[in-house]
C-alpha positions in Angstrom: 8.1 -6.5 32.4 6.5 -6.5 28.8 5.9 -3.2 27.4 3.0 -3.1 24.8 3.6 -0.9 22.1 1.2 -1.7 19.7 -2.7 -0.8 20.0 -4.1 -3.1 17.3 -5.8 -6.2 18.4 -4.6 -9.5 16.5 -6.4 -10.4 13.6 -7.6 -7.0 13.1 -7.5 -5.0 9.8 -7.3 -1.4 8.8 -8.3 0.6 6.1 -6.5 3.4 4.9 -8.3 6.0 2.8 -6.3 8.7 0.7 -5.2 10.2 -2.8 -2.3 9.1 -5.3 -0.8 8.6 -8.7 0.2 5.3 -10.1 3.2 5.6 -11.9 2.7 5.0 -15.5 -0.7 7.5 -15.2 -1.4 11.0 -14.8 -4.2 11.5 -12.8 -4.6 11.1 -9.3 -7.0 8.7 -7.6 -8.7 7.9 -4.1 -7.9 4.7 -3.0 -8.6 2.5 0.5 -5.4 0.3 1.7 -6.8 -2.7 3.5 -4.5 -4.1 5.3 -3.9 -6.5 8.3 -0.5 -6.7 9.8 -1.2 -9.8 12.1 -1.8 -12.6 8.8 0.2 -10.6 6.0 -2.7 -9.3 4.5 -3.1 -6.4 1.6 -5.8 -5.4 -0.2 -6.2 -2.4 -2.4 -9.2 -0.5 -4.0 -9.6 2.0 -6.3 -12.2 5.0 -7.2 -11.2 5.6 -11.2 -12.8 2.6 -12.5 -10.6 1.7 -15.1 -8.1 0.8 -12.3 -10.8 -0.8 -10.2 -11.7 -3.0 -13.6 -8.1 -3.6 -14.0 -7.1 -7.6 -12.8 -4.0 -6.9 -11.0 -2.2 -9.4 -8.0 -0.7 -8.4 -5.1 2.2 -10.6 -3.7 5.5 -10.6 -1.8 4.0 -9.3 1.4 6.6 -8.4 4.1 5.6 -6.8 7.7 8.6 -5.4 9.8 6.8 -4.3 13.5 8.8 -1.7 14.4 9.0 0.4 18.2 7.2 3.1 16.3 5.8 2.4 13.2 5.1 -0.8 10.9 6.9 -1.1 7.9 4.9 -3.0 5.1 6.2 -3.9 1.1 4.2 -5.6 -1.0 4.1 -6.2 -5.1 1.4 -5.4 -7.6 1.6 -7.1 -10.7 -0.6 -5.9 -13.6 -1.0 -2.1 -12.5 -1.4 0.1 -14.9 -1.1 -2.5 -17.7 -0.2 -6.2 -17.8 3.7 -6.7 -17.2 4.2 -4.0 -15.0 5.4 -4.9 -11.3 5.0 -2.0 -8.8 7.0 -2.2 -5.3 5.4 -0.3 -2.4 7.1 0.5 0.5 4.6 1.7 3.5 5.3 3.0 7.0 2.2 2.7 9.2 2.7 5.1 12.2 1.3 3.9 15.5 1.1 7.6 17.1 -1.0 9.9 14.5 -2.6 6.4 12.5 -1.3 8.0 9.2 0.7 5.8 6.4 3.2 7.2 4.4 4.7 5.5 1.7 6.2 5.6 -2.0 5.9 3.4 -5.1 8.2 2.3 -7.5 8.3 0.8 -10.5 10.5 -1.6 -11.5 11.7 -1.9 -14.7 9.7 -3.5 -17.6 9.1 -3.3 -21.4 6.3 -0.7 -21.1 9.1 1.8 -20.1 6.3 2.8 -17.1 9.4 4.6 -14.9 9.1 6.7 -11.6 8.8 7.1 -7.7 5.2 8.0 -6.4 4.9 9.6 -3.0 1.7 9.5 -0.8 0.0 9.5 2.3 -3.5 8.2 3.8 -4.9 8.5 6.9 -6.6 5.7 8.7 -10.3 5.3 8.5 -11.3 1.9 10.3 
């Protein structure tokens, strides 16, 4: 017998909604995490609008589906400034529909160094 343990239809996606600091800045920001596990989808948006206005790409999308949680790493390149790669590293829990993650940035000429910690709670 076929236990389901995921709740999410296929070719669904979910929005995430929280606060948190890119490393490299000071100030916090709001920010939706769309994302849809199904087709390796990840899209991010921003509520300080210099980092909306800010052209950055997102690639090297993995998905891991877990027993209890989703694990989800992705790359932005060109956040905060151009030649900047930041790795996040997401855990979507099934149970409580929170995400819990960090950001890291790797290293580059900028000097932009550190390990961001956040969570958001799922909105859609």
């Amino acid at each position: 017998m076929k236990k389901a343990t995921n709740k999410r239809s296929k070719g669904t996606e979910s929005v995430f909604r929280g606060n948190l600091r890119i490393p490299g800045t000071t100030e916090e920001t709001a920010v939706n995490l769309r994302v849809g596990l199904d087709n390796k989808s990840v899209g991010l948006s921003f509520s300080d609008p210099e980092i909306e206005n800010l052209s950055f790409q997102i690639a090297a999308i993995t998905v891991r589906n877990l027993l209890k949680y989703d694990e989800l790493h992705f790359i932005t390149s060109g956040l905060p400034l151009e030649g900047v790669d930041l790795q996040w590293k997401t855990n979507i829990a099934r149970a409580d529909n929170t995400v819990a993650g960090v950001i890291i940035a790797r290293a580059n000429k900028h000097k932009v160094v550190g390990e961001v910690g956040f969570s958001l709670v799922r909105t859609k």
